[in-house]
C-alpha positions as CSV (number, residue, x, y, z in Angstrom):
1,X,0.0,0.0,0.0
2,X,1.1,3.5,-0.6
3,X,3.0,5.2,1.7
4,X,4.6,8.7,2.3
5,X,8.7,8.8,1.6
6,X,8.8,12.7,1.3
7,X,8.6,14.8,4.9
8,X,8.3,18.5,4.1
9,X,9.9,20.8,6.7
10,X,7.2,23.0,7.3
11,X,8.0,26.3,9.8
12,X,6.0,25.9,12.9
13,X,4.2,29.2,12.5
14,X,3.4,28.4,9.0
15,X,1.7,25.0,9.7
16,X,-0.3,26.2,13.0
17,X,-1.6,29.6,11.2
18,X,-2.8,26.7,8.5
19,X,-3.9,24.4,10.7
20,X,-6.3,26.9,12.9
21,X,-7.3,28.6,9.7
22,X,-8.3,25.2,8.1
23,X,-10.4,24.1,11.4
24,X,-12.0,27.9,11.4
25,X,-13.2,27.3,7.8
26,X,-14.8,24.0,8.8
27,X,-16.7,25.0,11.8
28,X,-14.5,23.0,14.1
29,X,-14.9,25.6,17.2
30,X,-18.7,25.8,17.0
31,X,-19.3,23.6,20.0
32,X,-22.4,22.2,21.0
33,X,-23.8,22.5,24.7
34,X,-25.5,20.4,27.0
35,X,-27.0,20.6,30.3
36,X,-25.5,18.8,33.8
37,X,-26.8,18.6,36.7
38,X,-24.7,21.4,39.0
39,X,-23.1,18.1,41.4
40,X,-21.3,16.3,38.4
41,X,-20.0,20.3,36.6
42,X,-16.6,20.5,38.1
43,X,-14.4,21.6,35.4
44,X,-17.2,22.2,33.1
45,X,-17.2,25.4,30.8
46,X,-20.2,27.6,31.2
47,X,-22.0,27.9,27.8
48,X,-24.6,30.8,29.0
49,X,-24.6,32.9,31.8
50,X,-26.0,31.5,35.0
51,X,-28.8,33.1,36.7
52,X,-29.4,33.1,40.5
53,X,-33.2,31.1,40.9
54,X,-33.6,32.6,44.2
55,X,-32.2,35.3,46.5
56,X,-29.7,34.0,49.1
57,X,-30.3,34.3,51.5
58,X,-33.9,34.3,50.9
59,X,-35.1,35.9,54.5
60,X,-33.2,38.0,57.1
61,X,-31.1,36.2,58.6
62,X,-28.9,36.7,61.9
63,X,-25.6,36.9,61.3
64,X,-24.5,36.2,65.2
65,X,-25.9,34.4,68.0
66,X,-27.4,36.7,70.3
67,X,-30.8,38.1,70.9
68,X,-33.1,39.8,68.1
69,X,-34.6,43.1,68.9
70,X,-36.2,46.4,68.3
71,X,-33.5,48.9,67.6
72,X,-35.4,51.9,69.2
73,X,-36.2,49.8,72.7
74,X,-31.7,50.2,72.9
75,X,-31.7,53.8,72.1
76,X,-30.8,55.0,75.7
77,X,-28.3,52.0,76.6
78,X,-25.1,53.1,77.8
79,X,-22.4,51.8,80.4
80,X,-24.2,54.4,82.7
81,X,-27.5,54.0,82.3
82,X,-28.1,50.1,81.3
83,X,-31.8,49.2,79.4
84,X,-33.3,45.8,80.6
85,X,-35.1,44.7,78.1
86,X,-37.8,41.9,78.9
87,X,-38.4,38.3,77.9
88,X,-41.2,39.2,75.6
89,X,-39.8,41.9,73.8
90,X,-36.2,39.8,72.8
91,X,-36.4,37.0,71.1
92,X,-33.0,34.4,71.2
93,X,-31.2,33.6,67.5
94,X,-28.3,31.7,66.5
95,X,-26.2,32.2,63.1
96,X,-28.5,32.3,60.3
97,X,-32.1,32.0,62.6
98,X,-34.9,33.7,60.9
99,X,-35.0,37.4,62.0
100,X,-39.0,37.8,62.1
101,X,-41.0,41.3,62.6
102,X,-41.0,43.7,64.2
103,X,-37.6,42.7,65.4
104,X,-35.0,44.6,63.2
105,X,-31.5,44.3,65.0
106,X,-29.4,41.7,66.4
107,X,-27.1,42.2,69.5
108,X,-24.3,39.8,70.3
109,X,-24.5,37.4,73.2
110,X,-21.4,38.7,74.8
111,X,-22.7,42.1,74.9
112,X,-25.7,40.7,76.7
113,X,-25.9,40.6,80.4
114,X,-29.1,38.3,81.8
115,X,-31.0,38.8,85.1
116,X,-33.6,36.2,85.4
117,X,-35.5,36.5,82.3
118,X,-34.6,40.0,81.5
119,X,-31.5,41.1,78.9
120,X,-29.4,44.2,79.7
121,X,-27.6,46.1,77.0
122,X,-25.1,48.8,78.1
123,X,-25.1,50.1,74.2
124,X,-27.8,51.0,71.7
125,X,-28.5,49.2,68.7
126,X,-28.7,50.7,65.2
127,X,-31.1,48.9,62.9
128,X,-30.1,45.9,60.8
129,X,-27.2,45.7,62.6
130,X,-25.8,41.7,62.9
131,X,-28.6,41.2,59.9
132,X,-28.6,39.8,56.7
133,X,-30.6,41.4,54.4
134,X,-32.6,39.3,51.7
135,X,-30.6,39.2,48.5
136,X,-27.6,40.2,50.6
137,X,-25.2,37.4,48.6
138,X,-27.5,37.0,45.6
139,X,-30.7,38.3,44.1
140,X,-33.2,36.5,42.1
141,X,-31.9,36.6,38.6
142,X,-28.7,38.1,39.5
143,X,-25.7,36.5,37.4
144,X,-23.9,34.1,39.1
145,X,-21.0,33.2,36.2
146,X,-20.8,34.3,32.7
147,X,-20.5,31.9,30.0
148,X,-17.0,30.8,28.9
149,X,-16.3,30.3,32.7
150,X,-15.0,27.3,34.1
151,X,-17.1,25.5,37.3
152,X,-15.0,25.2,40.0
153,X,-16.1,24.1,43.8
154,X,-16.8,27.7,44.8
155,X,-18.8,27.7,41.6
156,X,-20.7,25.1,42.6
157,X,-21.5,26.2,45.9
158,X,-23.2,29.0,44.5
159,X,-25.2,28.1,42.5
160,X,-26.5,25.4,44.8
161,X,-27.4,28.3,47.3
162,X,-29.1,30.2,44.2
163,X,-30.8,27.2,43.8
164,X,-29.8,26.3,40.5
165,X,-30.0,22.5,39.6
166,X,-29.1,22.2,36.3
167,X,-26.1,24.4,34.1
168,X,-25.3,24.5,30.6
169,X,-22.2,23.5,29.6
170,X,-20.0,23.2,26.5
171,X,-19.8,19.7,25.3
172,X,-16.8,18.0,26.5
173,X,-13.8,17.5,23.0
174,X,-13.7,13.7,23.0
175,X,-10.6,12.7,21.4
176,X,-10.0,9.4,19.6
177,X,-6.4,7.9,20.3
178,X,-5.6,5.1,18.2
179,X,-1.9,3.7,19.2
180,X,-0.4,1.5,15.8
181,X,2.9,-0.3,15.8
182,X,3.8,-4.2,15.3
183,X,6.5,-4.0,17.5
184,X,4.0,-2.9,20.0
185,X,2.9,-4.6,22.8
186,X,0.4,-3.6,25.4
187,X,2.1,-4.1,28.9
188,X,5.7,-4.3,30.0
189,X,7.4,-7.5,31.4
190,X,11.0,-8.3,32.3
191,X,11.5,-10.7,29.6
192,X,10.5,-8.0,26.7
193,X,11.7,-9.9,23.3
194,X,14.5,-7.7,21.3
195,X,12.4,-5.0,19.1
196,X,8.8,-5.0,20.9
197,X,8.3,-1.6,22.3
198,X,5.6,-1.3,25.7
199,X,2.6,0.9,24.2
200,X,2.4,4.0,26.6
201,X,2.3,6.7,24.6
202,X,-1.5,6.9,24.2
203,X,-2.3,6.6,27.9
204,X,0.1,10.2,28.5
205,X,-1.8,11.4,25.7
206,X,-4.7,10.5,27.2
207,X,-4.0,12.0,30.6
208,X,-3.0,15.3,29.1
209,X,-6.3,15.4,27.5
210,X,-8.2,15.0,30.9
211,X,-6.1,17.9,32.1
212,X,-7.2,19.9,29.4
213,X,-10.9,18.9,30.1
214,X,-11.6,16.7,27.1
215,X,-12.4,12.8,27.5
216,X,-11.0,10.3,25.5
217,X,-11.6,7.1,23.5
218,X,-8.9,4.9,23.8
219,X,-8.4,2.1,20.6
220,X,-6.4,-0.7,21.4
221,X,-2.9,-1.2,19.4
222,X,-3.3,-1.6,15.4
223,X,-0.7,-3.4,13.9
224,X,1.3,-1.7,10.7
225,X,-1.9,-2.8,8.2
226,X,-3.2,-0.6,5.8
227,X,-6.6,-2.0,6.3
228,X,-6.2,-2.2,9.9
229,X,-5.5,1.2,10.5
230,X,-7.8,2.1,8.1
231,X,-10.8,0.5,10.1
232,X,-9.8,1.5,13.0
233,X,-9.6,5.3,12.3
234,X,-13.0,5.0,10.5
235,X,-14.2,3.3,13.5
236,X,-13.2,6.1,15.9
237,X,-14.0,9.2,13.6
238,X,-17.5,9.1,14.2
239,X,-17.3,9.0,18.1
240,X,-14.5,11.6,18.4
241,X,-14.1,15.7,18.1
242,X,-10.2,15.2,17.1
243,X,-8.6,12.1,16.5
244,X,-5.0,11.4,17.5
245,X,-3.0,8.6,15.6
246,X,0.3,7.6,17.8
247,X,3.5,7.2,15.5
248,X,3.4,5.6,11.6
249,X,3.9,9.4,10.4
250,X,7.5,9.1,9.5
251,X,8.2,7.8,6.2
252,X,9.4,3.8,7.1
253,X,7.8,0.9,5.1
254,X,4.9,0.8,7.1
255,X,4.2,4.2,8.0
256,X,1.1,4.0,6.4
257,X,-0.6,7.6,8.4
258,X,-0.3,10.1,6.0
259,X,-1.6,8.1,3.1
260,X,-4.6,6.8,5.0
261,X,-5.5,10.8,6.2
262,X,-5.6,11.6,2.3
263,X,-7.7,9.1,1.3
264,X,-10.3,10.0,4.0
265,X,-10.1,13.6,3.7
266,X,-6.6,15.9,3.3
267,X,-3.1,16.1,4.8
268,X,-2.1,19.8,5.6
269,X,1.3,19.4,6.6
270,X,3.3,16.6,6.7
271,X,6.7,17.4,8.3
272,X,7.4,20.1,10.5
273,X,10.7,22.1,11.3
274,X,11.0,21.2,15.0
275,X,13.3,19.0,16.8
276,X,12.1,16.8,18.5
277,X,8.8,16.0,16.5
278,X,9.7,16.5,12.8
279,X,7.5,14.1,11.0
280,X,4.3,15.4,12.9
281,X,1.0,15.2,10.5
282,X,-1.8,17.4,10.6
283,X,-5.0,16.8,8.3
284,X,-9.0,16.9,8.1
285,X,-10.7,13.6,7.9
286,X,-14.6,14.4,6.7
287,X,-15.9,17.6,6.6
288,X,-14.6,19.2,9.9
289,X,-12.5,16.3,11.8
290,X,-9.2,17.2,13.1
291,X,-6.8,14.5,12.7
292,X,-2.7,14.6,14.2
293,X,-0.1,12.1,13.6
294,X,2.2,11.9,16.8
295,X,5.7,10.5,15.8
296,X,6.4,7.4,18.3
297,X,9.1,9.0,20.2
298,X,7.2,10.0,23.8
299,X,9.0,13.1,23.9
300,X,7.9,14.3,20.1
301,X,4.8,12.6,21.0
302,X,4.2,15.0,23.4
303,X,5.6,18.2,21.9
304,X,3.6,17.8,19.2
305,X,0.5,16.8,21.0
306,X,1.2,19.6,23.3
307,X,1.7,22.3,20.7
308,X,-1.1,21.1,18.5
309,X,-3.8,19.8,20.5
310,X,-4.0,21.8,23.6
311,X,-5.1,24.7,22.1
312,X,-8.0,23.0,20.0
313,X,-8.9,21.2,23.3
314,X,-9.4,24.5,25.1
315,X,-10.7,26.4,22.0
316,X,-13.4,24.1,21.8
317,X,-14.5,24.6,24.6
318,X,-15.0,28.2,24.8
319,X,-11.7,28.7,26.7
320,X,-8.9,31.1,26.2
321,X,-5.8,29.1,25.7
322,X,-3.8,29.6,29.2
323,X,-0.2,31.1,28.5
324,X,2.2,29.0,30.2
325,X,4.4,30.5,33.5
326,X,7.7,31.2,32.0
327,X,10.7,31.8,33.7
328,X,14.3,33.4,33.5
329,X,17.0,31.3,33.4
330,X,20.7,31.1,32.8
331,X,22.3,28.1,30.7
332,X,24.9,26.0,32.5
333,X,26.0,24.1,29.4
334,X,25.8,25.1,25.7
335,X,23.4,24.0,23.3
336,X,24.6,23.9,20.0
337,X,21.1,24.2,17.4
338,X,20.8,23.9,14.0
339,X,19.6,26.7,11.7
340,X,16.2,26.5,10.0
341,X,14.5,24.2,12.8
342,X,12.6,25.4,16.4
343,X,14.3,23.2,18.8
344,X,13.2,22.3,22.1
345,X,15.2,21.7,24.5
346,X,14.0,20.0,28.0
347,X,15.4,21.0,31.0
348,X,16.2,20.8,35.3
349,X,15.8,24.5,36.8
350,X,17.1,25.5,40.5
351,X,17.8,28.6,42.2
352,X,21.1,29.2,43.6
353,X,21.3,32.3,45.3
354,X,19.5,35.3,43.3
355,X,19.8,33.1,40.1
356,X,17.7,30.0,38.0
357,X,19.8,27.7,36.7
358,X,18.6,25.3,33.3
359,X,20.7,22.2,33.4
360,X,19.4,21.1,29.7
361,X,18.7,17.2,29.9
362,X,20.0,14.6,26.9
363,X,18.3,15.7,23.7
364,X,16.8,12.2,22.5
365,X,13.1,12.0,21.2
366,X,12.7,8.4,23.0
367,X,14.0,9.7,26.2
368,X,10.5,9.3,28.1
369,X,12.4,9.8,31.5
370,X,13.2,13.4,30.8
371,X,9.4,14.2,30.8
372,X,9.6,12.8,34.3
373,X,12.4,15.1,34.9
374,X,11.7,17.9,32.8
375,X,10.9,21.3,34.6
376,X,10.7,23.3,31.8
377,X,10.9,23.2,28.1
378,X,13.4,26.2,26.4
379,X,12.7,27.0,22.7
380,X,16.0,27.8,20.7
381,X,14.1,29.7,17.4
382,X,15.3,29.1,13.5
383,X,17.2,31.5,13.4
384,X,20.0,30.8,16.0
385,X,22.2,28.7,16.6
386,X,22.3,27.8,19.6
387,X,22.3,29.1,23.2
388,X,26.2,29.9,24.7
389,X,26.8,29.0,28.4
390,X,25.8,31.7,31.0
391,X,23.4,33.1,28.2
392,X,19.9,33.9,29.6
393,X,16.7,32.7,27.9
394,X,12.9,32.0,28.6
395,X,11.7,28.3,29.9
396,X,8.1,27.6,29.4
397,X,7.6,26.2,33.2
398,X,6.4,22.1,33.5
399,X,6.7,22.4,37.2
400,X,5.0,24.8,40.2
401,X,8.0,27.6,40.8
402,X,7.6,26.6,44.3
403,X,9.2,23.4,43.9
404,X,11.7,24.8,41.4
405,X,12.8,27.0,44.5
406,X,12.9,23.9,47.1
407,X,15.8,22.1,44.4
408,X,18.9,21.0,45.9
409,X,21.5,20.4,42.8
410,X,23.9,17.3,43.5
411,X,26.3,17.0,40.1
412,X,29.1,14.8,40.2
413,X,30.0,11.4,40.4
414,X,26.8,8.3,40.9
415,X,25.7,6.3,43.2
416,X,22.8,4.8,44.8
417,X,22.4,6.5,47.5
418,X,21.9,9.2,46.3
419,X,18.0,8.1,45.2
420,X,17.6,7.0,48.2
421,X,18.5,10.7,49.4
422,X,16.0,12.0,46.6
423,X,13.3,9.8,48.0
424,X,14.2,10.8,52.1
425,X,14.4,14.8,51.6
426,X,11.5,14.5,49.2
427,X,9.5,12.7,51.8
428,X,10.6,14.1,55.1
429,X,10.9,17.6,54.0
430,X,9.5,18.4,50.8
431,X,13.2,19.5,49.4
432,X,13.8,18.2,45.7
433,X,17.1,16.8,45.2
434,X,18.0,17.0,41.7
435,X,21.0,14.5,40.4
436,X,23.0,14.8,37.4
437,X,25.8,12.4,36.7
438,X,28.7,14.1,35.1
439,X,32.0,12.4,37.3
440,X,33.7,13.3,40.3
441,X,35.7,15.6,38.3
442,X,33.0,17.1,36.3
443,X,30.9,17.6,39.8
444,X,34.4,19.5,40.8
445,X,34.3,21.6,37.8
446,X,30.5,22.6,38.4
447,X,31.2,23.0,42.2
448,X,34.3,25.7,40.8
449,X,31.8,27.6,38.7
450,X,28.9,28.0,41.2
451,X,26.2,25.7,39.4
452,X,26.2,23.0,41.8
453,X,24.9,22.9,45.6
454,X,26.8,20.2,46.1
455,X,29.4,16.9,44.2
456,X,29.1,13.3,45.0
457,X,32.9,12.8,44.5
458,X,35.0,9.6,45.0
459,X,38.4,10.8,44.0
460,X,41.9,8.5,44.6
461,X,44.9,10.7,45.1
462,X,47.2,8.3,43.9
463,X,50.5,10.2,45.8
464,X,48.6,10.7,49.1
465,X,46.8,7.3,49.3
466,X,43.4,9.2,50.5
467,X,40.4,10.2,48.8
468,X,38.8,13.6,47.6
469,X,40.2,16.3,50.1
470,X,43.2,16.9,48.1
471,X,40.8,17.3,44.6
472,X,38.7,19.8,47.0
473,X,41.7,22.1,48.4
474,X,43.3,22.3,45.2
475,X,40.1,23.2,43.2
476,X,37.8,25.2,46.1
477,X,40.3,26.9,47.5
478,X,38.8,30.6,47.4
479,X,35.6,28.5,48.4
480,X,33.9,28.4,51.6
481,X,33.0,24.2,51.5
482,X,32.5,21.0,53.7
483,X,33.3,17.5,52.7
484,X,31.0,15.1,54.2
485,X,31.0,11.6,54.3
486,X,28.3,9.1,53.0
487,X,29.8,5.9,52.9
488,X,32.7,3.8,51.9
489,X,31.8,1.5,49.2
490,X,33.3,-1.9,47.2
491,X,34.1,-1.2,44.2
492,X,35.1,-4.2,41.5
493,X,34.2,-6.2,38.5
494,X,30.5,-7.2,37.6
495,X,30.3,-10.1,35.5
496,X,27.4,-12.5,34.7
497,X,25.5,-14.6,36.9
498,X,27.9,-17.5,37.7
499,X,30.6,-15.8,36.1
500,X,30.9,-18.0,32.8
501,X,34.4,-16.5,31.8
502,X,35.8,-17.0,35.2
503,X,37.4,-13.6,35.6
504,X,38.8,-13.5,38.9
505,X,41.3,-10.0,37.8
506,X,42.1,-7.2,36.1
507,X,44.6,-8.9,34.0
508,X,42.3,-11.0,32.3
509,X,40.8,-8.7,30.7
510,X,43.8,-8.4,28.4
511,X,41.4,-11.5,26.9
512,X,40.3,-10.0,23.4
513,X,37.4,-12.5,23.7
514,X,36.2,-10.4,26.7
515,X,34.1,-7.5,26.3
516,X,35.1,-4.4,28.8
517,X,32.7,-1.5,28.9
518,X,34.2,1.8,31.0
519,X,33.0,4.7,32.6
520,X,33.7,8.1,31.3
521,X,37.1,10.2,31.5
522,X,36.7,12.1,34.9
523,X,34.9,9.9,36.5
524,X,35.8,8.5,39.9
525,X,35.8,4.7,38.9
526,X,37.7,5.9,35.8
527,X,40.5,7.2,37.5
528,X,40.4,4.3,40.4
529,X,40.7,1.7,37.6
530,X,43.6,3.5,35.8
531,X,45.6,3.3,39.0
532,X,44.6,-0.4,39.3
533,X,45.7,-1.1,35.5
534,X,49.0,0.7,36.8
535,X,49.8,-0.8,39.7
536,X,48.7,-4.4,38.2
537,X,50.8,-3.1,34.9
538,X,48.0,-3.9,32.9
539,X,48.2,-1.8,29.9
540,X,44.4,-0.1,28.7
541,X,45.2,-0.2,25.4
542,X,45.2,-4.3,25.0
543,X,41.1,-4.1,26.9
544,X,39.1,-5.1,24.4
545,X,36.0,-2.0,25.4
546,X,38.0,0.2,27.1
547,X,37.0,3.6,25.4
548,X,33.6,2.4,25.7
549,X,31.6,4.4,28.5
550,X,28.7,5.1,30.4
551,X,28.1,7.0,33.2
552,X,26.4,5.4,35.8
553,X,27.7,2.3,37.6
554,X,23.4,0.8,36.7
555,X,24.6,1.6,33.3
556,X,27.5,-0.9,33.8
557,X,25.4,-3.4,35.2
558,X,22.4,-2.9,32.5
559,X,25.2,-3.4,29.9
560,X,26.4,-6.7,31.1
561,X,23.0,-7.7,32.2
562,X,21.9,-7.1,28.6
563,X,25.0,-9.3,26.6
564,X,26.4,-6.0,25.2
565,X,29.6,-6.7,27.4
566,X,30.8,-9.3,29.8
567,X,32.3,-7.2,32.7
568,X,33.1,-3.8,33.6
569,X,33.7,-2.1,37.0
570,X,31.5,-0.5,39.4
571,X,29.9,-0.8,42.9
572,X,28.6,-3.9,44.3
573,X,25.3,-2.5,45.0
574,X,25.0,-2.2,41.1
575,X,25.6,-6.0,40.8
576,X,22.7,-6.9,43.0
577,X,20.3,-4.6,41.9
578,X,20.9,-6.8,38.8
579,X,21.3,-10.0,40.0
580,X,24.7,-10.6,38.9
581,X,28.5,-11.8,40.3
582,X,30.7,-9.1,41.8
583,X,34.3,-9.3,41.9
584,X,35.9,-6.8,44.8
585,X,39.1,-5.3,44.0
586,X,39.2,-2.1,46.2
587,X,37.2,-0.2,49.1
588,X,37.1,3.7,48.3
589,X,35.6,6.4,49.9
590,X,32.2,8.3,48.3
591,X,31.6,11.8,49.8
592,X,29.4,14.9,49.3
593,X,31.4,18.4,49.0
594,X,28.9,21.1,49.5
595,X,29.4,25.0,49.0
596,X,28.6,26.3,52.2
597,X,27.5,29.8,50.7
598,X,25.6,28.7,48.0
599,X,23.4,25.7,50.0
600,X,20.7,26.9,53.3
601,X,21.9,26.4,56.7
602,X,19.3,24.4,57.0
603,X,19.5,22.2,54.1
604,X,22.4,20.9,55.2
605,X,21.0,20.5,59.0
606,X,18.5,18.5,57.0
607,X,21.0,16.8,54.4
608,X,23.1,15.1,57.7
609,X,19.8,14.5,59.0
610,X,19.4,11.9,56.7
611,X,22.8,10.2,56.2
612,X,22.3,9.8,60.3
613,X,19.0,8.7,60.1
614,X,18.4,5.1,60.6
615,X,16.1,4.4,58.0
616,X,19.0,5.8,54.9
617,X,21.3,3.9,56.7
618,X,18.8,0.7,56.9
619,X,18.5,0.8,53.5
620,X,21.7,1.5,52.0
621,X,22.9,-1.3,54.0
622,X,20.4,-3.7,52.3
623,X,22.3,-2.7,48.7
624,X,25.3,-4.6,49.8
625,X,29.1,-3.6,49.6
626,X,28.9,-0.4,52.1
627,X,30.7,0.5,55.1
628,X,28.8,3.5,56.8
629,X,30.9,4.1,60.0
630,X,31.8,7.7,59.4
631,X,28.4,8.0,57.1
632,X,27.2,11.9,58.1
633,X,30.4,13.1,59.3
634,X,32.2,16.2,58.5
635,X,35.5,15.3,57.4
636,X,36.8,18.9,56.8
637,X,35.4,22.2,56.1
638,X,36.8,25.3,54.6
639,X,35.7,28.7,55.8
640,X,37.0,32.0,54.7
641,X,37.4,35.2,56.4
């Protein structure tokens, strides 16, 4: 069947001027209404104004306890010359009592002074005082929301009192997901086959929808078909406003999208200059029916979804499109762009000091983690070419500022404790700890330039025999800092379960048959295994892998786990966590250096907290290969005069 090979690379303005103009032209935005009763309208869009039924409150009502009476039987009460007012001429209320004739003021009951059956009052009483008046909140017929206003719980509350049962609301968008792929496969398991890909897409779509206030239809997975996808889209057409087709739109052998659009209608743009999210369709099926093919990459999936289908979502319903929060950052790394393309670039914000930082994440479409990460999205236009370190520019916010400004920046060198400090500070004290793996060196560098709180560092001075504080006072030395310990930790080779090779040393790996993977230049285990190759006299050259890397000691583990090497080195904890053999070849020390001017008192307070506490220590234990007898302690400090 025919299928698309040519992707234009239409500019982003271009194809959503086209796009809204095309839907405008159709009628797409003329949305119907219905009516709901006022207890199910949360989140519902007003489609009229809303008209009080009744006055509220309806009667005159007390507005304190106390007693109801005649404002001219108080008119000589003072502190000298007290009125007693009898039984039969007061009557008792509480808060919101009926206020009957000829009673016309109410008096509070701790103003009142009681002598038998008779009240005294030391101050007169103007009328209505304490009393509601009828209509005092709402009059009958009064407007209690205008259309094109969203129902929220105070909402609702009002018109309950106004006595209003039923609203009339916008019709909800319904949108129509269909997810298509062979290699897809509904639900993830740990024994996955080589090339099928866990569906997941269309459930984020989905929830992004429900944000937005639309509901969807959800099809389940279409295989690359031409006639499958073809019965499923006309399936879902007639029950959805817009209808969202989840990858086929690039131009593979069975990317069938774009062809199957044309037949049923038109294709308006096929290929659009962005990155991520290039081969992004947009069409009309029918008369009026909004049709967008997501490429199958999550995070094109959900730029393009974002940028496209939000606004229709809201449109439709009557709804100005909110403008996202934005907020001023400066780069810590630069991103190099090419010309002719708006590229998105996701990133981790903090404050340090008077300043927002945007550490920019790993720029890979299928990267679904950074969405998880992600606090804001930074748009590098088609004109330039990049954004230069320490340059300022505009993030479009995916996170509440607040928790922006509760970040605690770790960079440097991993290890897993430091998700298991994420998860304590997150849940103890609502303090985000954000982690980027870049080395013990690279944590150094970032600690030098002021765009880290603090490094995990595990760094062997191989003159002095001892770990980090040597790195720290020759690079911080003009810095106020403290090196605290978390733990000291195994470090060796992870093989396979039951070690097939038998590798018992570094020397074997001289072996061209076995596969080494390394970690990255500057990184802690880096530098510890070049003094091991030394010492052994093990030359690096003769490893067969070793200017592989990766930069995590899981990354190690996942490699070997995976057959894409047979050993590298790394923690033991690593080797657990994957359920494979562990070697030990050397104990090293893992600390945190923090910059004492840059972090809270009271962040730190809280960050020993938690290496002391019990329940890290419980934990960390369980992982396997840790000594934590100094684990919280301050091994040195710097401070500055």
């Amino acid at each position: 069947m025919k299928r698309n090979i040519y992707i234009k690379n239409t500019p982003l303005q271009e194809a959503m001027l086209s796009f809204n103009q095309a839907l405008n032209e159709a009628g797409f935005f003329k949305t119907g209404e219905e009516w709901v009763d006022v207890g199910h309208c949360l989140g519902r869009v007003t489609s009229r104004p809303v008209l009080s039924k009744r006055s509220s409150p309806h009667y005159q009502a007390s507005a304190m306890d106390g007693i109801a009476v005649r404002a001219k039987d108080t008119y000589t009460a003072s502190e000298t010359t007290p009125v007693r007012i009898a039984e039969s001429s007061y009557l008792m209320v509480d808060t919101g009592d009926y206020v009957p004739p000829p009673y016309d003021a109410v008096i509070m009951i701790e103003d009142v002074n009681f002598f038998g059956n008779e009240a005294e009052i030391i101050k007169a009483a103007v009328p209505w005082q304490h009393i509601r008046s009828v209509g005092e909140d709402l009059v009958a017929q009064d407007m209690i929301v205008p259309s094109s206003y969203p129902l929220g719980s105070y909402e609702i509350a009002a018109l309950i009192s106004a006595a209003v049962d039923k609203v009339a609301v916008f019709k909800q968008p319904v949108v129509g997901i269909i997810p298509t792929g062979t290699e897809l496969v509904p639900t993830a398991s740990p024994d996955l086959e080589p090339g099928k890909i866990v569906e997941s897409n269309s459930y984020m779509l989905a929830a992004l929808c429900q944000g937005w206030g639309a509901k969807t239809i959800r099809h389940s997975i279409v295989e690359d078909d031409w006639d499958k996808l073809l019965q499923a889209v006309r399936e879902m057409e007639p029950q959805s406003d817009l209808l969202v087709i989840c990858s086929g739109s690039s131009a593979g052998r069975e990317d069938y999208t774009s062809a199957i659009i044309a037949s049923l209608g038109r294709v308006l743009n096929h290929g659009l200059a962005i990155k991520p999210g290039k081969p992004a369709i947009l069409g009309l099926i029918g008369e009026n029916k909004p049709v967008i093919g997501v490429p199958g990459y999550p995070v094109s999936a959900q730029l393009v979804f974002t940028l496209f289908a939000r606004p229709l979502i809201y449109r439709r319903q009557g709804l100005v499109v909110p403008e996202p929060e934005e907020m001023q950052c400066q780069l810590t790394r630069k991103i190099a762009s090419p010309m002719g393309v708006d590229e998105f670039v996701y990133v981790n914000l903090a404050k340090l000091q008077d300043r927002y930082l945007a550490y920019p994440l790993s720029r890979g479409a299928g990267i679904s983690s950074n969405l998880v990460r992600a606090d804001g999205v930074i748009k590098i236009s088609s004109g330039q070419e990049g954004i230069n370190v320490g340059e300022y520019s505009q993030a479009v916010l995916m996170r509440p500022r607040h928790e922006i400004e509760r970040s605690l920046v770790c960079m440097g060198s991993h290890d897993l404790c430091i998700d298991l400090l994420i998860d304590y500070l997150r849940r103890r004290h609502e303090i985000r700890l954000l982690s980027t793996n870049v080395g013990s060196m690279g944590g150094l560098m970032a600690l030098m330039r002021g765009e880290t709180h603090m490094a995990g560092i595990h760094l062997l001075d191989t003159e002095q025999g001892n770990y980090n504080i040597s790195y720290v006072q020759r690079y911080l030395s003009g810095k106020n800092w403290r090196l605290i310990n978390v733990a000291r930790r195994q470090q060796g080779l992870i093989v396979k379960k039951g070690n097939p090779l038998g590798i018992t040393g570094l020397a074997q790996l001289l072996d061209p048959g076995i596969r080494f993977i390394n970690r990255q230049k500057g990184a802690g285990t880096r530098i510890l295994l070049d003094y091991l190759l030394k010492r052994d006299g093990v030359d690096p050259a003769g490893i067969n892998g070793y200017t592989r890397e990766e930069y995590t000691h899981l990354a190690v583990a996942a490699a070997v786990k995976n057959d894409a090497c047979d050993c590298g080195l790394g923690i033991m904890a690593s080797a657990r966590v994957m359920d494979l053999d562990f070697i030990p070849l050397a104990e090293e020390q893992y600390d945190l250096c923090i910059l004492t001017d840059l972090i809270p008192e009271a962040w730190t307070e809280l960050l020993l907290e938690a290496l002391q506490s019990p329940d890290f220590q419980e934990r960390l234990r369980k992982m396997g290969g840790y000594n934590l007898e100094l684990s919280g302690q301050v091994l040195a400090a710097n401070k500055l005069h």
